[in-house]
PANU-24094 format. One line per field, with one value per residue (C-alpha): x, y, z; residue number from 1; residue in one letter. Coordinates in steps of 0.25 Angstrom, whole numbers, plus 5000, padded with zeros to 4 digits. Layout:
% PANU-24094
u	X / ...
v	Y / ...
w	Z / ...
seq	NUM / ...
type	a / ...
***
This chain:
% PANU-24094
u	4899 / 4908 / 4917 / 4929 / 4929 / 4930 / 4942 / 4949 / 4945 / 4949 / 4962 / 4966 / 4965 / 4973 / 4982 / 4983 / 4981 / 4994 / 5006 / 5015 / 5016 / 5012 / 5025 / 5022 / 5016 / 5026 / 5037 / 5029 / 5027 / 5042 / 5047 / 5037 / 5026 / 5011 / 5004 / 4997 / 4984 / 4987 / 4990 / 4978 / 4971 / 4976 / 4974 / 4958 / 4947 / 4946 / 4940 / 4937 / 4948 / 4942 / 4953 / 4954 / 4962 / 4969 / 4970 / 4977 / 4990 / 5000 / 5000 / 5016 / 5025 / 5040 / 5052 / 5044 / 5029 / 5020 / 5024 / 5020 / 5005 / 5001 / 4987 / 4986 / 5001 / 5007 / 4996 / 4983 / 4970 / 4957 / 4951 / 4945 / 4941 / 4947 / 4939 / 4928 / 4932 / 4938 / 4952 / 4960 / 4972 / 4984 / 4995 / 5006 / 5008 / 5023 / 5021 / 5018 / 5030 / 5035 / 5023 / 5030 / 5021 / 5017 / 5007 / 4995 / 4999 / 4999 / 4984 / 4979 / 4984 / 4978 / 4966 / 4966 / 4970 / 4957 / 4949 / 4951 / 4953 / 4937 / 4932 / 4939 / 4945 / 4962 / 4972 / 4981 / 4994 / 5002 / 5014 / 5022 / 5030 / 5044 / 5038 / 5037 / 5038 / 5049 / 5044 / 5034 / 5043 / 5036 / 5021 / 5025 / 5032 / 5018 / 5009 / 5015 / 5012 / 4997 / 4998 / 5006 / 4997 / 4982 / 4989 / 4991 / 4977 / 4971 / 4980 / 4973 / 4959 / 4960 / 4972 / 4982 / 4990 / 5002 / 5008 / 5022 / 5024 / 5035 / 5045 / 5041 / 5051 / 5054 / 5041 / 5033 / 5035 / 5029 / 5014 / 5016 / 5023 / 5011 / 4999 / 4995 / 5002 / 5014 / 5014 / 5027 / 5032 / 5046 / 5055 / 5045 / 5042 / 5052 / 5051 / 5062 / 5063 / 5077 / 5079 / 5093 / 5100 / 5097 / 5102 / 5116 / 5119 / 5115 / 5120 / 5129 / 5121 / 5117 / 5102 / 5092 / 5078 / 5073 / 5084 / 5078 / 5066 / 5060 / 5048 / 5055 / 5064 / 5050 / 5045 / 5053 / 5064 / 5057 / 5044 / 5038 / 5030 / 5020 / 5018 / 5026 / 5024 / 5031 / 5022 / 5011 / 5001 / 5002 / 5004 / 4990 / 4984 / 4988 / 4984 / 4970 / 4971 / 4976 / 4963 / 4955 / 4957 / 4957 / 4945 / 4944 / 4947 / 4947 / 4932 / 4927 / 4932 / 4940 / 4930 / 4925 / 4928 / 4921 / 4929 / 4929 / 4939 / 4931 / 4933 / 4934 / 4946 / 4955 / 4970 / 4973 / 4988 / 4991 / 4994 / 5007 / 5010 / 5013 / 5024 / 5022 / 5035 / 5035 / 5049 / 5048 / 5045 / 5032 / 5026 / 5014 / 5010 / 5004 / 4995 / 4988 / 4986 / 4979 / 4970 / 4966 / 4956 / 4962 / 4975 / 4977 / 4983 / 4991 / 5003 / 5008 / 5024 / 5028 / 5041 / 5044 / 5044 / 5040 / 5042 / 5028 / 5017 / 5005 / 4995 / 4980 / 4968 / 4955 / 4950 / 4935 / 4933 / 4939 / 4952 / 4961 / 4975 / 4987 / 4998 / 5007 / 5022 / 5030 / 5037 / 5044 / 5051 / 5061 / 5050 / 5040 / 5045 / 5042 / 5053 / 5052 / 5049 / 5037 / 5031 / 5031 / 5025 / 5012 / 5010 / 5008 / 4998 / 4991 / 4988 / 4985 / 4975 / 4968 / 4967 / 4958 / 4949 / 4958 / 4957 / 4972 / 4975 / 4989 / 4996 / 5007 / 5019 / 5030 / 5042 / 5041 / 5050 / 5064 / 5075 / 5088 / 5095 / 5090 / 5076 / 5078 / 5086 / 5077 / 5065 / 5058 / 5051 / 5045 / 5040 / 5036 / 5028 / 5022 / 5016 / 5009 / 5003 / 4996 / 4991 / 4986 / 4980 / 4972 / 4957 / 4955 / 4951 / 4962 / 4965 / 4979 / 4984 / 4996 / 5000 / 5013 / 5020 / 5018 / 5031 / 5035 / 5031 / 5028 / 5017 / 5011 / 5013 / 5006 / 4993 / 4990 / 4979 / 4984 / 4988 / 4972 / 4970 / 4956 / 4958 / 4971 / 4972 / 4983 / 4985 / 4988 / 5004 / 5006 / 5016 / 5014 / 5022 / 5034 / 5043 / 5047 / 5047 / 5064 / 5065 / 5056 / 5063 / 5078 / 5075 / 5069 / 5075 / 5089 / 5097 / 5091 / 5093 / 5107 / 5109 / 5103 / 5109 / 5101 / 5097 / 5093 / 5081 / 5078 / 5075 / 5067 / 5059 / 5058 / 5054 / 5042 / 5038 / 5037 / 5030 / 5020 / 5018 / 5017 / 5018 / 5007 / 4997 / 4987 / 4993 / 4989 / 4975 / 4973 / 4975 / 4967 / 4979 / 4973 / 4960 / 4959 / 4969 / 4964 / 4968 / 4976 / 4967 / 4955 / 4964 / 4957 / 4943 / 4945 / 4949 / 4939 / 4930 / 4938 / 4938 / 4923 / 4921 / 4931 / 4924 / 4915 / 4928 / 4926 / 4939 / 4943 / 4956 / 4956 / 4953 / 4968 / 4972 / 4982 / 4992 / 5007 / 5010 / 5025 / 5035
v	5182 / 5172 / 5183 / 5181 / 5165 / 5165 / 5176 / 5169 / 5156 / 5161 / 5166 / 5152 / 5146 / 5158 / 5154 / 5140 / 5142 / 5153 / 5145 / 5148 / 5165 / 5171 / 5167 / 5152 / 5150 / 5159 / 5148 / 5137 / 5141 / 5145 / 5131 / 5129 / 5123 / 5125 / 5127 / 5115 / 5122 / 5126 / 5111 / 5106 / 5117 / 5110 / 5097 / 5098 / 5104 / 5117 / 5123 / 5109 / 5107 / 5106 / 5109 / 5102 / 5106 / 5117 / 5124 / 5112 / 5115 / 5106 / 5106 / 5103 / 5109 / 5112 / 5116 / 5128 / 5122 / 5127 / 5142 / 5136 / 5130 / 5132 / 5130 / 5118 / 5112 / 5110 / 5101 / 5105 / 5095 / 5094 / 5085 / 5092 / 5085 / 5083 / 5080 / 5080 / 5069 / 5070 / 5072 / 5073 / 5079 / 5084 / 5096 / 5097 / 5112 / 5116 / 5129 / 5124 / 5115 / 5113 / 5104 / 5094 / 5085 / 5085 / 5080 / 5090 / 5090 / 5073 / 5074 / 5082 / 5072 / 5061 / 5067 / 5069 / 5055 / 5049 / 5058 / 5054 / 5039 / 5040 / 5048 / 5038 / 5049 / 5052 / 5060 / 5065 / 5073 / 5085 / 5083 / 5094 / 5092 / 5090 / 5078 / 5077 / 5089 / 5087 / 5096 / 5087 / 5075 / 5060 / 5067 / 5070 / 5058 / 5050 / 5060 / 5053 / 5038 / 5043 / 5047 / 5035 / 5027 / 5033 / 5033 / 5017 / 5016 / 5024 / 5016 / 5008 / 5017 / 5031 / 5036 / 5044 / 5054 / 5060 / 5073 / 5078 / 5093 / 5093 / 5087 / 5074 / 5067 / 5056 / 5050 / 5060 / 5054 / 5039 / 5045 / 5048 / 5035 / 5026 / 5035 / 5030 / 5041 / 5052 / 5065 / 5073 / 5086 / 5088 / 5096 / 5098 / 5085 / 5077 / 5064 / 5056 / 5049 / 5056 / 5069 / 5072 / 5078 / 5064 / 5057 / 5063 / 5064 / 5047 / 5043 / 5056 / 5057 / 5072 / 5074 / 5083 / 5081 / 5079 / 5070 / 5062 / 5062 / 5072 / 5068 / 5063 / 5052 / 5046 / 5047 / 5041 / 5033 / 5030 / 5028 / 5036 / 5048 / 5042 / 5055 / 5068 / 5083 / 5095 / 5103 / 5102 / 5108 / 5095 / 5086 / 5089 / 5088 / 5075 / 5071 / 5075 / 5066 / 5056 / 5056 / 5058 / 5044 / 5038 / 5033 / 5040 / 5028 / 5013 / 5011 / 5018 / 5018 / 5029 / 5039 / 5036 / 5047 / 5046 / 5044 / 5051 / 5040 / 5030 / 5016 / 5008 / 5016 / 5009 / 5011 / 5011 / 5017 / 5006 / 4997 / 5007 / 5012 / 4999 / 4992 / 4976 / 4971 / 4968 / 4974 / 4986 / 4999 / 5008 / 5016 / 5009 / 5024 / 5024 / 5012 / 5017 / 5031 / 5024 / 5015 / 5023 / 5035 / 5046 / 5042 / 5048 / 5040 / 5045 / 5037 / 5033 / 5033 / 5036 / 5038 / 5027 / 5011 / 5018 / 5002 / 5001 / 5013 / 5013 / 5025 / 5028 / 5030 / 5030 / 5019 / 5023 / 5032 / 5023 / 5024 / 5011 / 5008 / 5005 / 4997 / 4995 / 4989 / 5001 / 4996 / 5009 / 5006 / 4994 / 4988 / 4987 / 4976 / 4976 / 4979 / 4983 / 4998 / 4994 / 4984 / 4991 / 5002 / 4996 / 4987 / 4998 / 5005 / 4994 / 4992 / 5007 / 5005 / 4991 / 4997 / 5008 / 4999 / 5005 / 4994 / 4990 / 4989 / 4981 / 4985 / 4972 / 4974 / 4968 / 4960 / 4954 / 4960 / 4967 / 4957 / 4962 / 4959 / 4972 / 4972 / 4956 / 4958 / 4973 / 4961 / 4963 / 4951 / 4956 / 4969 / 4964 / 4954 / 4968 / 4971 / 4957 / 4957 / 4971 / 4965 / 4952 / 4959 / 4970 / 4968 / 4978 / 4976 / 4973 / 4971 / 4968 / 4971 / 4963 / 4973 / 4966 / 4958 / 4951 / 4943 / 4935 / 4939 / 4953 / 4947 / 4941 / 4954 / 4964 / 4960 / 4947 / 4938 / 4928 / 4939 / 4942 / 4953 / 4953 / 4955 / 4951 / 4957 / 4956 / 4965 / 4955 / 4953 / 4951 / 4940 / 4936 / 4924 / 4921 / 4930 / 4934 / 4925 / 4926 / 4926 / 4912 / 4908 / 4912 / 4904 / 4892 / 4887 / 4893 / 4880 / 4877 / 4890 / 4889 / 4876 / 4881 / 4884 / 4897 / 4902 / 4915 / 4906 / 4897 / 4908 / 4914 / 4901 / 4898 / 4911 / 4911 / 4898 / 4902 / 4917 / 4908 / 4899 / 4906 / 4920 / 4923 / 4934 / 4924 / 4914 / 4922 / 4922 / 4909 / 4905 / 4916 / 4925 / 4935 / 4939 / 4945 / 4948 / 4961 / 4974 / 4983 / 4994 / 4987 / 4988 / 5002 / 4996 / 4981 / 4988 / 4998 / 4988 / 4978 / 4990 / 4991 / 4976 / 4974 / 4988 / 4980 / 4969 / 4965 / 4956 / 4953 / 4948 / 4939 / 4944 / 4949 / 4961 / 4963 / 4958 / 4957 / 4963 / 4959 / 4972
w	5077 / 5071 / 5065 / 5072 / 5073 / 5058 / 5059 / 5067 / 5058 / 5045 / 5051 / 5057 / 5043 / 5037 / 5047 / 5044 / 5029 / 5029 / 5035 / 5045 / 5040 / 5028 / 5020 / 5021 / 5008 / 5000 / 5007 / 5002 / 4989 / 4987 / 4988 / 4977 / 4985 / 4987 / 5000 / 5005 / 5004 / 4990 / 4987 / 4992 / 4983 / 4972 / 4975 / 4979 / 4973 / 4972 / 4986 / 4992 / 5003 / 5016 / 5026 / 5041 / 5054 / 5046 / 5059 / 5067 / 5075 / 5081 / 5096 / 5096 / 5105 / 5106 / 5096 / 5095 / 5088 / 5099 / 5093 / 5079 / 5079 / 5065 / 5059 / 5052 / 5054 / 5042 / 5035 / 5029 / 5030 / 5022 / 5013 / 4998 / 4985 / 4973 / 4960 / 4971 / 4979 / 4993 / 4996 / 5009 / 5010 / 5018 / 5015 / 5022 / 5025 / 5024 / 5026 / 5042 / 5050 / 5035 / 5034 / 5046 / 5052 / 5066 / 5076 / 5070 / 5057 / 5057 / 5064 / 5052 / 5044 / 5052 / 5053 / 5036 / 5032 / 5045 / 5036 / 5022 / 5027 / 5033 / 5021 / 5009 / 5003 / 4998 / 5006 / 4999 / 5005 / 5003 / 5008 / 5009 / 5025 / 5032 / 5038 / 5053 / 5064 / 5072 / 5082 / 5085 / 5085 / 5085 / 5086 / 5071 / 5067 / 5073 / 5065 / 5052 / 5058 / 5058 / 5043 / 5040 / 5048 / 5039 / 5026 / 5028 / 5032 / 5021 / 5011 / 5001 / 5008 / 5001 / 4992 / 4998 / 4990 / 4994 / 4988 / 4989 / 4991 / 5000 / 5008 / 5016 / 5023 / 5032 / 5039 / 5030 / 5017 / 5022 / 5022 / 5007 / 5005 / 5012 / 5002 / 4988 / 4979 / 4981 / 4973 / 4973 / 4966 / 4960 / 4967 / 4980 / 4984 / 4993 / 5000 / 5009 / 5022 / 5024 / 5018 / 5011 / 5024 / 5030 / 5019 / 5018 / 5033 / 5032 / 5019 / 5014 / 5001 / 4998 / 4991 / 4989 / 4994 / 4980 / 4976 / 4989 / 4988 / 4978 / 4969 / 4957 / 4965 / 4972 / 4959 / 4951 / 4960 / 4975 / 4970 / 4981 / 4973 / 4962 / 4956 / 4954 / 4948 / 4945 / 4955 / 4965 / 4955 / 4947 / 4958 / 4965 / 4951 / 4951 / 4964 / 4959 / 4948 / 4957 / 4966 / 4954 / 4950 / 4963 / 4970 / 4985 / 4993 / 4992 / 4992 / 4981 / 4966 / 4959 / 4952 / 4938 / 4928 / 4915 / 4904 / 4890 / 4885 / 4879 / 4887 / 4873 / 4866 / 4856 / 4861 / 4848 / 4851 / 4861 / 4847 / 4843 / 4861 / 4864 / 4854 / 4852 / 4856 / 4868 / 4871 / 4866 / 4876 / 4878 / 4886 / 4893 / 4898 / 4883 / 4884 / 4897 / 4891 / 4879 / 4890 / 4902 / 4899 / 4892 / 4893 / 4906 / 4920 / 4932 / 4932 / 4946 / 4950 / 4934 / 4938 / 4946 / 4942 / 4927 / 4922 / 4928 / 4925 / 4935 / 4933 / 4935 / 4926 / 4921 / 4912 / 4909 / 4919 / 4930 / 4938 / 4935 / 4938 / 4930 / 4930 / 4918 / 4914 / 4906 / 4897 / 4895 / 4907 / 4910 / 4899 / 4909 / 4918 / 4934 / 4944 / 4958 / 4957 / 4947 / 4955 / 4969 / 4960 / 4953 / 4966 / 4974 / 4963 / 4961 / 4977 / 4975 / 4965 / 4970 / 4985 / 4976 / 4967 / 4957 / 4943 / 4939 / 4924 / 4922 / 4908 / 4907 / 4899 / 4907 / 4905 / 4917 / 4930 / 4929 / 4933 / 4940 / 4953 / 4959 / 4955 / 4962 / 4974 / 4975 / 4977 / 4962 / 4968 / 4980 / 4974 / 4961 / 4970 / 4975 / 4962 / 4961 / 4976 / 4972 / 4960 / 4966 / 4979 / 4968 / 4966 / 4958 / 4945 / 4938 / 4921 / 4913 / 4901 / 4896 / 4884 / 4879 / 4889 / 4904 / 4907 / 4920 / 4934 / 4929 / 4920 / 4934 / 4941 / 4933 / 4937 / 4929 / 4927 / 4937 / 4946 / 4947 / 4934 / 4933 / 4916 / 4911 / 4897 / 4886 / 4873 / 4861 / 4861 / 4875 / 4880 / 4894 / 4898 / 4909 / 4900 / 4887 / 4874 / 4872 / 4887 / 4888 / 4876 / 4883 / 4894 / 4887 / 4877 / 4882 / 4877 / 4864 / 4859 / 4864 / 4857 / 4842 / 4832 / 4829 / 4842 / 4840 / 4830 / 4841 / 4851 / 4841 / 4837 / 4852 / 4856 / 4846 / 4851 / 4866 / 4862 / 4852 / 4864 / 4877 / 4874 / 4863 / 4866 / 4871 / 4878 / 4892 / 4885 / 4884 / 4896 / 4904 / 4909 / 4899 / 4899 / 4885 / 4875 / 4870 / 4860 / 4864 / 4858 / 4868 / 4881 / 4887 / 4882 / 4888 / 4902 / 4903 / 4902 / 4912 / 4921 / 4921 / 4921 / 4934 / 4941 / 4950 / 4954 / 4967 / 4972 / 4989 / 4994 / 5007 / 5019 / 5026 / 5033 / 5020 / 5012 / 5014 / 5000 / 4996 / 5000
seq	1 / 2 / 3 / 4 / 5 / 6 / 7 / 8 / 9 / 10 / 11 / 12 / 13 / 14 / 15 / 16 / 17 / 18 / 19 / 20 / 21 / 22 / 23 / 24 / 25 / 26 / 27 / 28 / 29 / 30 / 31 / 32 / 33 / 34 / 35 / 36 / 37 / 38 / 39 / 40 / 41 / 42 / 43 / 44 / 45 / 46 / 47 / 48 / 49 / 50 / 51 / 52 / 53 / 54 / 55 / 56 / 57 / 58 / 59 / 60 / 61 / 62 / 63 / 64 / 65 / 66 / 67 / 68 / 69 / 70 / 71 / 72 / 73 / 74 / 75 / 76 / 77 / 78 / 79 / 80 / 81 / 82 / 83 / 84 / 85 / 86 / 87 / 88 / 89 / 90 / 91 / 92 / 93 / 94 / 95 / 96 / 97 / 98 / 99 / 100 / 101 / 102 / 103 / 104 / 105 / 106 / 107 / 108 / 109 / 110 / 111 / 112 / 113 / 114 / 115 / 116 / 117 / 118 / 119 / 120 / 121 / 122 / 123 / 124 / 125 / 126 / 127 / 128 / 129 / 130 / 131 / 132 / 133 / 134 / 135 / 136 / 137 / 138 / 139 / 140 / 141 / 142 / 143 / 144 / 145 / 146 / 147 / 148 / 149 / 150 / 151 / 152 / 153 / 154 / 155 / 156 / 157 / 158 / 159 / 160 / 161 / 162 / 163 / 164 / 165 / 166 / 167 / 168 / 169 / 170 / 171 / 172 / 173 / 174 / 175 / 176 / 177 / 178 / 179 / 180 / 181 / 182 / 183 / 184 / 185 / 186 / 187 / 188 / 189 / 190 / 191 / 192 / 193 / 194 / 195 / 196 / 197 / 198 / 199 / 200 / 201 / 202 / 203 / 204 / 205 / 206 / 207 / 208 / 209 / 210 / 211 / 212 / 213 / 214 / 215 / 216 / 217 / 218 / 219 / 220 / 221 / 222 / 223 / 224 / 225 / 226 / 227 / 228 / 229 / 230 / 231 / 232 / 233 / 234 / 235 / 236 / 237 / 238 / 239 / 240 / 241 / 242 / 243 / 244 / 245 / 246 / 247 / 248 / 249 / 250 / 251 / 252 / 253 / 254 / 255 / 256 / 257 / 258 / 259 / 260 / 261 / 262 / 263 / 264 / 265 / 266 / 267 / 268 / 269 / 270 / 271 / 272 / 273 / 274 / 275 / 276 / 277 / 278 / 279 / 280 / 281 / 282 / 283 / 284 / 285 / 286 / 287 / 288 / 289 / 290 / 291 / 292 / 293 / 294 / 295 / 296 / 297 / 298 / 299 / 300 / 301 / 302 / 303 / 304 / 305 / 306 / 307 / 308 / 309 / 310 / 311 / 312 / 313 / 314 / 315 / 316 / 317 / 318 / 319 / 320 / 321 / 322 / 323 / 324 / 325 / 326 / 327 / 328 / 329 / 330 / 331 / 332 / 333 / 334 / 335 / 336 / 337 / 338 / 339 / 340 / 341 / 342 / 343 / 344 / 345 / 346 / 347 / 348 / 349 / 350 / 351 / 352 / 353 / 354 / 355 / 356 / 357 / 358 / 359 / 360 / 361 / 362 / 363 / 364 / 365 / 366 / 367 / 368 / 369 / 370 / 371 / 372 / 373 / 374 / 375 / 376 / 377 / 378 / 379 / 380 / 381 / 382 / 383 / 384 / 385 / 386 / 387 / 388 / 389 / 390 / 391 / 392 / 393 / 394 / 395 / 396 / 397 / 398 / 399 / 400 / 401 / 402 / 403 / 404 / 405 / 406 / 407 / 408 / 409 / 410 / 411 / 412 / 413 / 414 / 415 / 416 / 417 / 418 / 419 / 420 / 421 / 422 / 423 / 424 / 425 / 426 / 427 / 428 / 429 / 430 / 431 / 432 / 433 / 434 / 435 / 436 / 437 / 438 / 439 / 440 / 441 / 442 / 443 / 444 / 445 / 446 / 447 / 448 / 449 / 450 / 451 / 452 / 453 / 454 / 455 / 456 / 457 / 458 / 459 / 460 / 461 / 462 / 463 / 464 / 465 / 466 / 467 / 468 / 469 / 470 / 471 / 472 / 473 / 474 / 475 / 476 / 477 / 478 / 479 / 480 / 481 / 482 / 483 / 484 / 485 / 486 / 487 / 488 / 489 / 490 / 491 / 492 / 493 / 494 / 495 / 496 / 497 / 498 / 499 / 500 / 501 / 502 / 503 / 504 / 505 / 506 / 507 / 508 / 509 / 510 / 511 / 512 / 513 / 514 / 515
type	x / x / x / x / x / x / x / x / x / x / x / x / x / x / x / x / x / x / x / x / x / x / x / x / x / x / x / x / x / x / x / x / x / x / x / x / x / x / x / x / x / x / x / x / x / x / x / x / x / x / x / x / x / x / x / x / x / x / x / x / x / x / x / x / x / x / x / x / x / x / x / x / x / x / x / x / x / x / x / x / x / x / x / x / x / x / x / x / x / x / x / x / x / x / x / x / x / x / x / x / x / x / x / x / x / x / x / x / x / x / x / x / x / x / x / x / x / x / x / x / x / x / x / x / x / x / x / x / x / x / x / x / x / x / x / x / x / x / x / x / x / x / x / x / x / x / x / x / x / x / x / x / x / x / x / x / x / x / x / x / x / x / x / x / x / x / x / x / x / x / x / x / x / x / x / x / x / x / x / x / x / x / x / x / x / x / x / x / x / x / x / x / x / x / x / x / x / x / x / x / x / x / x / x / x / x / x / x / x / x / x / x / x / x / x / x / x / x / x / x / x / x / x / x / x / x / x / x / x / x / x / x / x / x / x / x / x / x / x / x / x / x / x / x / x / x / x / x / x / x / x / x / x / x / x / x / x / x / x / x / x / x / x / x / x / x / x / x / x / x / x / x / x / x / x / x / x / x / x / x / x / x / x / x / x / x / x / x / x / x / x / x / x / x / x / x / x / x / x / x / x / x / x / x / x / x / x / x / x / x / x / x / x / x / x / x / x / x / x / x / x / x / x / x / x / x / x / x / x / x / x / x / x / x / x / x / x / x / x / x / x / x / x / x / x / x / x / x / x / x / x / x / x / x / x / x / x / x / x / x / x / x / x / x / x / x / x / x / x / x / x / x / x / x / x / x / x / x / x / x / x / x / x / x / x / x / x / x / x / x / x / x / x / x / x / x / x / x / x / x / x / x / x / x / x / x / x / x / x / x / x / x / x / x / x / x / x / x / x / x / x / x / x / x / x / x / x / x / x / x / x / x / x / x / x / x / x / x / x / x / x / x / x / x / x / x / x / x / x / x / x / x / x / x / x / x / x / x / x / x / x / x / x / x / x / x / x / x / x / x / x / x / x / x / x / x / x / x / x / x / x / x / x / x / x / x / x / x / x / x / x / x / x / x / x / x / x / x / x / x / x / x / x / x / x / x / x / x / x / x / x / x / x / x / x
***
C-alpha cells in the first residue's frame, strides 16, 4: 500500500508550502505583502504552476543553519502559463531566511533560468529577499555570479522580467538590473547597493530606504524600474500584459491578436491634437492612442526621460514598438537621459524581431555645459548605434519638425529607415529657419536699416528655399509625404509589407556600442 508514502508526501509539501511556523504568513501579510505562492497565483494561469525542488534544503552548516534546514529555502521554483504560453519563474520566499540567498536557494535558481533558456521561454522574478546569506559567506556571494552569469547569457534570447516585492540590496539588485524590464510597488519595493545605515556611517546623510531607493526614485530619477504600481495586484496584471505582447524568445515573433480596429481608420482628431506651429506644446501620447489599435499601449520608463515616450502596441493585430519625441517635455528635444532610454528599447525590441515606428518631432539636442561636459555626445551616440545596428523593420514619421543631429538620430532615411515618411508641414533641415537665418545673414541684418524686416524677408527666403514640406521628398530622404489622417493606414500596411524583412550584419563576435 502506498498509504503512508503519500502521508508523509503531502506533509512535506505542507511543510514547505506553511513557512517557518504557523504565523509566517500572518507576518508577511502584515507588512502588507502576499506570499510567494500567492504571487505566483496571480501572475499564471489559474491552476497551471508546476512546482520544482520545492522540497530542497541547504546543506550549510555553522552560526546555527544545521538546526534550521527548511523545505524549499526561501525561493519557490516552477514554470506555468500565462495566456497559455509558458512561463518560468522564481519567488523569493521571505517567509524563509528572509528570502536571503544561499548555496541551495542560488542552484534552484540556476537550475530555473538552464531550463527556461533550453525551452525558449521568459523568466520572470519575484523578488522579495535581504540579499546574500551571510551564514554562508562566499558560497552565497558565488550563487549570485551564476544568476548574473545566465541572465547575461539569456539576454537578447528570452525576455526576462524582474519584479520588485521587497528589499534587494547590494549584489542582489544587479540580476534585476542586467534583465529586460523592472516592476516595482510604491512603499514595498526597495533597491540600493548601500542601504541607508551605510550611507550615514560613510557620508553622514540620514535617509529612509524609500527615499533610497524606493520605487518612485528609480522610476522617475535613477531610471532603474520601468514600471511602477500602487500594489502587487496591479503590478502582476501588468506583467501579463507585458508577456502578452512579447514573443517567447528571440526565434519566433510576438503573437498575432486579431484586431477589431479597422487597419484603415481616418485619425481624424490628429488634425486639432497636434497644433501646426511648430513651437507650440502637445501631448504626443495622443497621436499614438489615435494610431495603434484601440488606443491602447504599455508605455515603458514613463516617469523617467518623459522628453522621450517609448511604449508597446498592436498595429493590426501585431506587436510593434514605439519611439516618439514629447514635445510636452523640454519640447521634445534629446538629452542624455532620453537617449540612453530609447537606445536601450530599441536594442530590446530589435534583439525580438520587434518592428520600430519613430514619431519625429524634435528640436534637435538640449545644449548646456552639463549635458556637454555629462558627455551628451557619447550617449546620444548610443541612440544612433541602436538604430544603425537594428534590422527590424523599421518606419518614420516626421510629424512637424527634425532639426540637426537629432534629425540623424531618430532613425532617419540615411540612418538605414526602411520608410521614412513626413505629414505635410514638416521642416527638416540643419536647424530652424530664424536660427539659420541668425546665423547667416548675422551682419546684413546688423547693418539695415530695418532689421527686424530683413530677418523677416531673409527668414522666408531660407524656409521657401530649404525648409518647405518637400524639400526632403525631392530628394529621397522621404519616402512619401502623406495625410495625417492616413498615418495608422500607411503603416499598417508598411508593417505587413516589411513582415518578411530579412537584413544580416557582418560576421563579429559583437559590437562595441558607445558607453
Amino acid at each position: 500500500m502506498l498509504t503512508d508514502p503519500l502521508e508523509r508526501l503531502h506533509e512535506l509539501r505542507a511543510a514547505a508550502r506553511g513557512g517557518p511556523d504557523p504565523g509566517a504568513d500572518a507576518r508577511q501579510h502584515a507588512k502588507g505583502k502576499l506570499t510567494a505562492h500567492e504571487r505566483i497565483a496571480l501572475l499564471l494561469d489559474k491552476g497551471s504552476f508546476t512546482e520544482i525542488e520545492s522540497l530542497r534544503r541547504h546543506r550549510a552548516s555553522g552560526f546555527g543553519l544545521e538546526a534550521k534546514r527548511p523545505y524549499g529555502d526561501g525561493v519557490v521554483t516552477g514554470w506555468g502559463l500565462v495566456e497559455g504560453r509558458p512561463v518560468f519563474v522564481y519567488a523569493h520566499d521571505f517567509r524563509v531566511f528572509g528570502g536571503a540567498l544561499g548555496e541551495a536557494h542560488a542552484q534552484k535558481i540556476h537550475k530555473l533560468m538552464d531550463m527556461a533558456l533550453a525551452a525558449g521561454a521568459p523568466v520572470v522574478s519575484l523578488n522579495d529577499g535581504a540579499g546574500a546569506r551571510i551564514q554562508e559567506g562566499v558560497s552565497a556571494l558565488a550563487g549570485y555570479g551564476g544568476i548574473f552569469q545566465r541572465n547575461t547569457r539569456a539576454s537578447g534570447v528570452i525576455p526576462q522580467i524582474s519584479v520588485m516585492l521587497g528589499p534587494c540590496a547590494g549584489g542582489a539588485a544587479y540580476s534585476p538590473a542586467l534583465t529586460d524590464f523592472v516592476f516595482a510597488v510604491r512603499d514595498i519595493s526597495q533597491m540600493f547597493i548601500t542601504g541607508p545605515d551605510v550611507v550615514h556611517a560613510v557620508t553622514g546623510e540620514r535617509v529612509t530606504q524609500n527615499e533610497l531607493g524606493g520605487a518612485d526614485v528609480h522610476a522617475s530619477l535613477s531610471g532603474v524600474a520601468h514600471f511602477v504600481h500602487d500594489d502587487e495586484e496591479s503590478c502582476l496584471a501588468d506583467v501579463r500584459y507585458l508577456l502578452s505582447l512579447l514573443p517567447p524568445n528571440n526565434r519566433e515573433l510576438a503573437p498575432v491578436v486579431p484586431a477589431d480596429d479597422p487597419a484603415d481608420r481616418s485619425l481624424d482628431a490628429v488634425l486639432e491634437l497636434v497644433p501646426a506651429d511648430g513651437g507650440q506644446a502637445y501631448d504626443i501620447r495622443g497621436v499614438i492612442e489615435e494610431i495603434v489599435d484601440d488606443g491602447e499601449h504599455m508605455e515603458v520608463h514613463a516617469a523617467w526621460a518623459p522628453n522621450i515616450v517609448c511604449t508597446l502596441a498592436r498595429l493590426n493585430g501585431h506587436t510593434v514598438g514605439v519611439v516618439a519625441n514629447q514635445p510636452a517635455a523640454l519640447a521634445g528635444v534629446l538629452d542624455i537621459a532620453a537617449s540612453e532610454k530609447a537606445a536601450r528599447f530599441v536594442q530590446f525590441c530589435d534583439a525580438f524581431s520587434i518592428p520600430l515606428i519613430t514619431l519625429v518631432d524634435v528640436p534637435g539636442f538640449l545644449p548646456g555645459v552639463t549635458q556637454e561636459h555629462d558627455g551628451i555626445i557619447r550617449h546620444g551616440a548610443k541612440l544612433l548605434y541602436a538604430y544603425c545596428n537594428a534590422t527590424v523593420p523599421r518606419i518614420s514619421v516626421v510629424l512637424r519638425k527634425a532639426y540637426g543631429g537629432a534629425y540623424i538620430v531618430m532613425d532617419s532615411r540615411s540612418t538605414g529607415a526602411d520608410l521614412a515618411l513626413a505629414w505635410p508641414g514638416n521642416e527638416i533641415a540643419v536647424m530652424g529657419a530664424e536660427g539659420a537665418v541668425n546665423v547667416l545673414f548675422r551682419r546684413e541684418i546688423a547693418a539695415a536699416e530695418d532689421p527686424d524686416a530683413v530677418r523677416r524677408d531673409r527668414i522666408e527666403e531660407y524656409r521657401e528655399s530649404l525648409v518647405h514640406p518637400y524639400y526632403a521628398a525631392e530628394r529621397g530622404l522621404v519616402d512619401e509625404v502623406i495625410d495625417p489622417r492616413e498615418t495608422r493606414a500607411v503603416l499598417c500596411r508598411a508593417v505587413a509589407m516589411l513582415a518578411t524583412k530579412h537584413a544580416d550584419l557582418p560576421h563579429r563576435k559583437h559590437g562595441n556600442p558607445p558607453q
